[in-house]
C-alpha positions in Angstrom: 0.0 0.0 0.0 1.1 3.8 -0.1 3.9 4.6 2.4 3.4 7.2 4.9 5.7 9.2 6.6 6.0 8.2 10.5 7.2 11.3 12.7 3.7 12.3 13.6 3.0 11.3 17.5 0.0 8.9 18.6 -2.6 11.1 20.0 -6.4 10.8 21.7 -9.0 10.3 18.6 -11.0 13.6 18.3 -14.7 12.3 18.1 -14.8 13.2 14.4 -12.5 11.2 13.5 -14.4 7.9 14.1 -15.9 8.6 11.1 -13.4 7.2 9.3 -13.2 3.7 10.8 -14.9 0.7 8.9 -15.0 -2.9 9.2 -13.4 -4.9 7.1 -14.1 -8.3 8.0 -13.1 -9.0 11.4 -10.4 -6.0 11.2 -10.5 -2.2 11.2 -9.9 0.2 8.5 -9.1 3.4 7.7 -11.3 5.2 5.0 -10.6 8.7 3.6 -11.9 10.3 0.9 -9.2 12.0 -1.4 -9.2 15.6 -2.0 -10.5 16.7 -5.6 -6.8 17.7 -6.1 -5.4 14.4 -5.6 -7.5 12.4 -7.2 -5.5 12.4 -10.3 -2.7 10.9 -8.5 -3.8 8.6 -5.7 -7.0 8.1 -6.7 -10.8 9.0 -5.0 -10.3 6.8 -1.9 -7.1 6.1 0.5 -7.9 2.5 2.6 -5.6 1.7 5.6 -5.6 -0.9 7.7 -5.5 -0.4 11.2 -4.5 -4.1 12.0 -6.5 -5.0 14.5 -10.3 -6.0 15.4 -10.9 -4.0 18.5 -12.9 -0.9 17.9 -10.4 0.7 20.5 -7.4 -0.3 19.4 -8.6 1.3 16.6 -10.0 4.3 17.9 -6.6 4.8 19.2 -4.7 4.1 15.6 -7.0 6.7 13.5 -5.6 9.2 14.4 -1.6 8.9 13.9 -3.2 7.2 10.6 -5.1 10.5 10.1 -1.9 13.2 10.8 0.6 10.7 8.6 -2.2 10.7 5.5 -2.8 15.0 6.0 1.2 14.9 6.1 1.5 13.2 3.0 -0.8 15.0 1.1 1.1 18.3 2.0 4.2 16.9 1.0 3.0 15.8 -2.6 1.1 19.7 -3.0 4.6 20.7 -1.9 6.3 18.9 -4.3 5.1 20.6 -7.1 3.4 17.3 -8.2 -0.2 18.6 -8.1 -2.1 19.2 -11.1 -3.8 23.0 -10.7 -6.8 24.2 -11.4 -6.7 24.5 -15.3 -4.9 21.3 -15.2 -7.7 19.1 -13.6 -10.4 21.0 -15.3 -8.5 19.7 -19.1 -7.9 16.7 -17.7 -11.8 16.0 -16.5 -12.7 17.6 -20.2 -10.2 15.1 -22.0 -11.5 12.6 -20.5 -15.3 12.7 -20.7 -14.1 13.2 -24.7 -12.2 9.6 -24.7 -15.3 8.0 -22.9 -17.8 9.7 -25.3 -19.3 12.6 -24.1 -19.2 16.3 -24.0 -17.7 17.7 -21.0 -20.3 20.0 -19.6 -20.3 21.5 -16.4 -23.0 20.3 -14.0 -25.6 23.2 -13.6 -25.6 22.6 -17.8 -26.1 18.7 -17.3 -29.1 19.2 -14.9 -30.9 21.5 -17.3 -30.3 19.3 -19.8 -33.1 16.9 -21.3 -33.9 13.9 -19.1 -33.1 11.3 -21.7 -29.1 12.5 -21.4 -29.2 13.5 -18.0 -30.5 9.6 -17.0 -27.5 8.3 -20.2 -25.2 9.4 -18.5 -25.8 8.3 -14.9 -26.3 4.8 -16.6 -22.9 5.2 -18.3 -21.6 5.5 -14.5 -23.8 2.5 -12.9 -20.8 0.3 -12.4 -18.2 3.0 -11.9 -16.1 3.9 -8.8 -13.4 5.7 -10.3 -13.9 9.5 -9.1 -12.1 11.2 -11.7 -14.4 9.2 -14.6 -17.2 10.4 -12.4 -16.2 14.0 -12.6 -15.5 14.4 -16.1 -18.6 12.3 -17.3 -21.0 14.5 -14.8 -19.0 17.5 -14.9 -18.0 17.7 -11.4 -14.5 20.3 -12.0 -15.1 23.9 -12.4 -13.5 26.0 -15.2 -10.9 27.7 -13.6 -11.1 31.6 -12.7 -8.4 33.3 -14.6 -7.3 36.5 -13.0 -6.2 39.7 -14.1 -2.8 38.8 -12.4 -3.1 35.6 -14.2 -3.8 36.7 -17.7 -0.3 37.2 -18.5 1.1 33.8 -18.2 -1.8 32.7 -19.7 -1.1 34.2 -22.7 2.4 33.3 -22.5 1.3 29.6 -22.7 -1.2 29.9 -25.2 0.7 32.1 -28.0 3.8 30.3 -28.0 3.7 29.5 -31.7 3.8 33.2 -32.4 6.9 33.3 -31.0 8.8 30.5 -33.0 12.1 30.7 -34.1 12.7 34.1 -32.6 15.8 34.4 -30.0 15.6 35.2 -26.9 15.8 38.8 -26.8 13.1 39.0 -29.7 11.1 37.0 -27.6 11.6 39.4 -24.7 11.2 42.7 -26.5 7.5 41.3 -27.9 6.3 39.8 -25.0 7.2 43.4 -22.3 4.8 45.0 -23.8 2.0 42.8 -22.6 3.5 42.3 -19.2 3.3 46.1 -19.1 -0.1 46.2 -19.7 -1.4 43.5 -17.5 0.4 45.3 -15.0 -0.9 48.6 -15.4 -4.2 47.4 -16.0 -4.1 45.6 -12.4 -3.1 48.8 -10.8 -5.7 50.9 -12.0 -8.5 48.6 -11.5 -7.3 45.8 -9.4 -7.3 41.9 -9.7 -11.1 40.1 -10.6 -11.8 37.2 -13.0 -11.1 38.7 -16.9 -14.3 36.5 -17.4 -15.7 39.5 -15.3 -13.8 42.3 -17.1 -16.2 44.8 -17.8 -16.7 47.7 -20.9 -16.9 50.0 -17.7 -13.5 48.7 -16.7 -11.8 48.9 -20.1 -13.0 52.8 -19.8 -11.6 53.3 -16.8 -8.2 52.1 -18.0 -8.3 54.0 -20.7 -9.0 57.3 -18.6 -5.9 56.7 -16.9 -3.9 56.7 -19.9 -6.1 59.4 -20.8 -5.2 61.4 -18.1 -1.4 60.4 -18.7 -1.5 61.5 -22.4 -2.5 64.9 -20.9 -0.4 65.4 -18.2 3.0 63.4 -18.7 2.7 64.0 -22.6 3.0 60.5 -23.8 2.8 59.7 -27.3 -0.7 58.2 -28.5 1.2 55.0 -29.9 2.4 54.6 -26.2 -1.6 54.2 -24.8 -2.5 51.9 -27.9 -0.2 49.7 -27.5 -1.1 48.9 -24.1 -4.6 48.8 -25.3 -4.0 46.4 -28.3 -1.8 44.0 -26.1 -5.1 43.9 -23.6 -7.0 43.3 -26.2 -5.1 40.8 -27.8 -4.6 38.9 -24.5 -8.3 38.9 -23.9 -8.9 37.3 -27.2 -6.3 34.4 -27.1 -7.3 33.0 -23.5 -11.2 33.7 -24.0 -10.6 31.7 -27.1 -9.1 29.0 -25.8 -10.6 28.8 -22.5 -14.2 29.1 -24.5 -14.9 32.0 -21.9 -17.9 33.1 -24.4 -17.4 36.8 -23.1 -17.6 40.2 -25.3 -13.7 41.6 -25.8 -14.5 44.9 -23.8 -10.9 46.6 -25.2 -12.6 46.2 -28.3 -12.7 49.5 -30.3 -11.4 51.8 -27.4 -8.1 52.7 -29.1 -6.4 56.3 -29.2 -6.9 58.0 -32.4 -3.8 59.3 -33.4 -4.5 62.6 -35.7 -0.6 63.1 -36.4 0.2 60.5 -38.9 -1.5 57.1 -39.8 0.6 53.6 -40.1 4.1 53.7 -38.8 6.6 56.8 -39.8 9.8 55.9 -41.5 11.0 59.6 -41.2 12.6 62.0 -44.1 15.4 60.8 -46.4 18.7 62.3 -46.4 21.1 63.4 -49.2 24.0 61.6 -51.0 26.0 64.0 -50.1 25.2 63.9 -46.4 25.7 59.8 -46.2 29.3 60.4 -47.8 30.5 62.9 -45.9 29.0 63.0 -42.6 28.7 59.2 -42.2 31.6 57.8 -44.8 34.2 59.8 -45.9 37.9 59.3 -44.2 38.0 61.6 -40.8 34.4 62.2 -40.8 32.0 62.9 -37.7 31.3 59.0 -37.1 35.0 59.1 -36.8 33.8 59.8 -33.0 31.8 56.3 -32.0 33.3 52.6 -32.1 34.2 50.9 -35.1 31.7 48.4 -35.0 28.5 50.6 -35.1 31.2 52.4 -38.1 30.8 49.6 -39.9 27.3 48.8 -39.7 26.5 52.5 -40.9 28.5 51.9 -43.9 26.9 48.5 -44.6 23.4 49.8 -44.0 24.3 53.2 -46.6 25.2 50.8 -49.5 22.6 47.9 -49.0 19.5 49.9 -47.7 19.2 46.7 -45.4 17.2 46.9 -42.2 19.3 47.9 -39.1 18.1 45.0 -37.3 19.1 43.0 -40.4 22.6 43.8 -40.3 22.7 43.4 -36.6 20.9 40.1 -36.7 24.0 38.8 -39.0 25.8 36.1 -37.8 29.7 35.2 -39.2 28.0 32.6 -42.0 26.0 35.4 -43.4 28.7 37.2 -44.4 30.2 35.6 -47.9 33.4 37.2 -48.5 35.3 34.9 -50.5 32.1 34.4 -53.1 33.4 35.9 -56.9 30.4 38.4 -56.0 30.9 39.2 -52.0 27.3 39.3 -50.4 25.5 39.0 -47.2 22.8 36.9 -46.3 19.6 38.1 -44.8 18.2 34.8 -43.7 16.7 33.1 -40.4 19.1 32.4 -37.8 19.7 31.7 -34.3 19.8 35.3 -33.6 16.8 36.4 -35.1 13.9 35.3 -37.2 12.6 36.7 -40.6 9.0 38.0 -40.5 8.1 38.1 -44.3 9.4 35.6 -46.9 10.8 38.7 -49.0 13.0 40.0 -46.5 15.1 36.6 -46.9 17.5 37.9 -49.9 21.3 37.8 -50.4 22.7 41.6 -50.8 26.2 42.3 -53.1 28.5 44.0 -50.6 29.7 47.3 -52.9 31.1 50.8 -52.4 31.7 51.3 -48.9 29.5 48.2 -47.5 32.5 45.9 -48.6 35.8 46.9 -46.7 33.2 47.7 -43.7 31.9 43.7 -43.8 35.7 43.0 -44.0 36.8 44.7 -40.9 33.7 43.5 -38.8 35.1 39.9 -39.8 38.6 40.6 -39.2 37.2 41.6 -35.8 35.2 38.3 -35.0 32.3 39.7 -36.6 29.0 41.6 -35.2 29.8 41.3 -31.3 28.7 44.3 -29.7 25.6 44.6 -31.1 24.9 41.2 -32.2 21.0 41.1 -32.1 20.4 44.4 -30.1 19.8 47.1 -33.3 17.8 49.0 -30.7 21.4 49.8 -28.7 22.8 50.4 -32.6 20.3 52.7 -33.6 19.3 54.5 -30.5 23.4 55.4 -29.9 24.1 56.5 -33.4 20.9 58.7 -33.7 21.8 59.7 -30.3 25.4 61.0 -31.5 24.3 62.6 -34.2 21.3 64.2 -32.9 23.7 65.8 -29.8 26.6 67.0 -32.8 23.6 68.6 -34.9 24.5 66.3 -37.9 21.2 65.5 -39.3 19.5 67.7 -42.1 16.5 67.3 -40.5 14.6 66.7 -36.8 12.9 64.2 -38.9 16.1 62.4 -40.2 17.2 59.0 -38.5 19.3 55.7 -39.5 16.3 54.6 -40.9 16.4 57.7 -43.5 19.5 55.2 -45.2 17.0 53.2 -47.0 14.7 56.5 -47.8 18.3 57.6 -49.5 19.0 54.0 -51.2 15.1 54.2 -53.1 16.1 57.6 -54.0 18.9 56.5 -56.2 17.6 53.9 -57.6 14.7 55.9 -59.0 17.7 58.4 -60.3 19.1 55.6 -62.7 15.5 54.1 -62.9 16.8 50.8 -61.7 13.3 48.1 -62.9 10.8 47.9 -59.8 11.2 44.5 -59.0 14.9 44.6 -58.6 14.9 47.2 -56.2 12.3 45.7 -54.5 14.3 42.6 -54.4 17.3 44.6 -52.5 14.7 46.5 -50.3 12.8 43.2 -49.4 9.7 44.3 -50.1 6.5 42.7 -51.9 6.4 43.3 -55.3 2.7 44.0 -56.8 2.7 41.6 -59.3 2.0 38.4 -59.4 5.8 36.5 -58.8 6.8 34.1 -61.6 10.5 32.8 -61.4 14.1 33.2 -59.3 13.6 36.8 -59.1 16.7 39.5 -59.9 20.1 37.3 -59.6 22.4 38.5 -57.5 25.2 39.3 -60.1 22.2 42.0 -61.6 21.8 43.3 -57.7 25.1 44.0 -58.3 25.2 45.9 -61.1 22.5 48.3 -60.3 24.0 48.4 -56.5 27.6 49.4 -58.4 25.8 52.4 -60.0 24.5 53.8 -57.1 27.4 53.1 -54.8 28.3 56.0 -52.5 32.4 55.4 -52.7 34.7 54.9 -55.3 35.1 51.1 -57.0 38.5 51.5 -56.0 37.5 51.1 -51.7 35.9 47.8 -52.6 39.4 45.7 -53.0 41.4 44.2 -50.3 
C-alpha cells in the first residue's frame, strides 16, 4: 500500500475522526476520501488498515493514521506534483471526450433533457473511479483566470507566435503585454477577466487618458497597451471558450498626427558620404563596430536590425560576387518571406563587412539594433548632424530608393534589394544577384576602387 511518513505522535482520537473507521471483515480500516486535487494521483479513496479487530485499538490508531495521510498529502502539493486548477479541469474535459461525451459542467447537465441526464448516470452505474465520475457529470469547475493571471496565460497559449525568434526578440515582444497587464491591475485591481467589464476597459483607458494629458506621452504609447489587452483577452477567452464580449474592443487612441508607422525623411547623398563615410568624418567619434554597420546599411538599404541580426556565416566574402545573407538564424527570425535575400557587398558596405570579420564579426551589437540605432541617432542628434529633426538611421533606406529611381533601376529589382513585396504576381528566381550588383555598383556612395582588399 502507499507509504506514509511516521514522525507524527499517537494522540487521543477527536470524536470526528471515528468517522473514518470501517470494518473490514473481522479488522478495522481506515477510510478517507481523497481531496479533488489528488485524485488524479492517488485516486478518489485512501484505505488503511489499522491491523487490529478491536474498535479501540482502533479508535486509538486513527488518528496517527489520520496526521501521517494530511502529512502526505502536504508533501505531494509541496512537491510541485499537483495538477492545478486549469490542469484538472482539461484533464476532467479530455476525458469525458475519450469515454464519449461532452464535458459539460454540472448546472448545464441538470438542465439538460432527461433522456441525457438519465444516459449518462447509466454510463456511470458500475463506476467507482472519481475522476471518470467527474468528467462524465461535470463535477470540475473551469478555472477563474485572474487579471494577475492573464499574462502567463497568454504566454502559454501564444507560443507558436513566437517560433524561431531568440531570446531577446522573444523578450522585446512579450514586455509590452506584461506592461499592460500590469498597469491594468493597478488601476483597477485583480477580478476574473471573465468578469472584465466595458466600464473597466473605460476606466483604463481614462488613466492613460489622463497620462497623455499630463506626462505627454505619445498616443502610440496608450495603444499599444490597449492592443496587447486586447489581444490577451482574445487568445485566452478563445481557448478557455470564456464566451465573453472583448471589452478593449474599439477603445483605441486616435492618433491625428500620422496614420501607419513613420519611417521619417530621407537624407542626401552627399550627407551619407561625408558625414557618415568619408575618411575623418564625424562618425570618426563612435566605435568601429556601429562604423561599420553605418556603412553597410548606406550601400545595401538593409534593415538595421538586419545587419545586426547577421551572424559570421552570413557574411560571404570569398564568393566571386561578396554578399550577405539576410536569412533566419539563431539570432533572429525573418517575419516576411521577402525580407530573406542575399545583398552584393559594394562601395563602402565591402571593406566595412571586411573589418567586422577581421574583428570576430557583429559582437557588440549582435541582435540588439535598438542599442545600434538609439546610440548613433543619439550621437548625431547631440553634434547637430542630421539635415533634419525628422532624419534618422532609418532615413539610409529613404536615400538608397532615392537613387535607384535616379538611374531608374526596374521595380522589382529594387524591391528585391529592399525586401519588399512586389505587386505583381511572382513568376521565377527573381533579380540574380550578379544583376543586384550591377545596379548596386551604379548607385554606390564610394569609389570602385574602396571595394578591394
Amino acid at each position: 500500500g502507499t507509504q506514509f511518513g511516521t514522525h507524527f505522535g499517537t494522540q487521543a482520537m477527536p470524536d470526528d475522526l471515528s468517522r473514518y473507521i470501517i470494518r473490514r471483515g473481522r479488522r478495522y480500516s481506515y477510510r478517507r476520501r481523497v481531496p479533488a486535487d489528488l485524485v488524479d494521483i492517488l485516486g478518489s479513496e485512501v484505505k488503511i488498515s489499522l491491523k487490529t479487530d478491536s474498535y479501540d485499538s482502533a479508535c486509538l490508531a486513527v488518528g496517527r493514521v489520520n496526521e501521517n495521510v494530511i502529512g502526505y498529502w502536504d508533501e505531494l502539493r509541496a512537491s510541485g506534483k499537483v495538477a492545478g486548477g486549469q490542469e484538472r479541469y482539461e484533464r476532467a474535459r479530455d476525458l469525458a471526450v475519450r469515454l464519449g461525451w461532452r464535458y459539460q459542467h454540472s448546472g448545464e447537465i441538470a438542465e439538460a433533457p432527461a433522456k441525457d441526464v438519465v444516459a449518462r448516470l447509466e454510463s456511470l452505474e458500475t463506476v467507482d473511479d472519481r475522476r471518470v465520475i467527474d468528467a462524465v457529470l461535470g463535477a470540475v469547475p473551469m478555472p477563474r483566470i485572474m487579471i494577475s493571471t492573464l499574462f502567463d496565460e497568454y504566454e502559454k497559449l501564444s507560443f507558436d507566435a513566437r517560433i524561431g525568434k531568440s531570446p531577446r526578440q522573444v523578450e522585446l515582444a512579450l514586455n509590452p503585454h506584461r506592461r499592460s497587464q500590469k498597469n491594468l491591475l493597478a488601476v483597477i485591481g485583480d477580478k476574473p477577466i471573465a468578469e472584465l467589464s466595458r466600464q473597466d476597459a473605460l476606466q483604463f483607458r481614462s488613466w492613460w487618458s489622463d497620462r497623455l494629458r499630463d506626462e505627454k506621452l505619445s498616443v502610440k504609447s496608450a495603444n499599444k497597451e490597449v492592443n496587447c489587452l486586447r489581444a490577451m483577452f482574445r487568445v485566452v477567452s478563445d481557448a478557455r471558450l470564456l464566451g465573453v464580449e472583448n471589452p478593449f474592443k474599439g477603445i483605441a487612441f486616435r492618433n491625428h498626427v500620422t496614420q501607419g508607422k513613420s519611417r521619417g525623411e530621407t537624407v542626401s547623398r552627399d550627407w551619407i558620404v561625408q558625414t557618415l563615410l568619408a575618411p575623418g568624418c564625424l562618425l570618426g567619434g563612435i566605435n568601429d563596430e556601429a562604423r561599420h554597420i553605418v556603412a553597410i546599411l548606406a550601400e545595401t538599404g538593409a534593415r538595421p536590425g538586419e545587419i545586426c541580426g547577421l551572424e559570421r556565416a552570413d557574411f560571404v566574402l570569398d564568393d566571386p560576387i561578396p554578399h550577405i545573407r539576410i536569412r533566419p538564424n539563431q539570432i533572429r527570425e525573418i517575419k516576411t518571406s521577402m525580407s530573406i535575400r542575399n545583398l552584393p557587398l559594394v562601395g563602402a558596405a565591402l571593406p566595412a563587412a571586411k573589418a567586422l570579420m577581421a574583428a570576430g564579426g557583429i559582437v557588440r551589437y549582435r541582435g540588439k539594433n535598438g542599442s545600434f540605432t538609439t546610440g548613433v541617432n543619439k550621437f548625431l542628434r547631440e553634434n547637430a548632424a542630421f539635415e533634419t529633426n525628422q532624419q534618422s538611421l532609418y532615413s539610409l533606406r529613404h536615400a538608397l530608393q532615392d537613387r535607384f529611381i535616379a538611374v531608374e533601376a526596374p521595380d522589382m529589382l529594387v524591391a528585391s534589394v529592399m525586401g519588399h513585396k512586389f505587386s505583381r504576381p511572382k513568376y521565377g528566381a527573381g533579380p540574380t544577384l550578379e544583376q543586384k550588383q550591377e545596379w548596386l555598383a551604379r548607385i554606390a556612395l564610394m569609389r570602385p576602387s574602396l571595394d578591394q582588399p
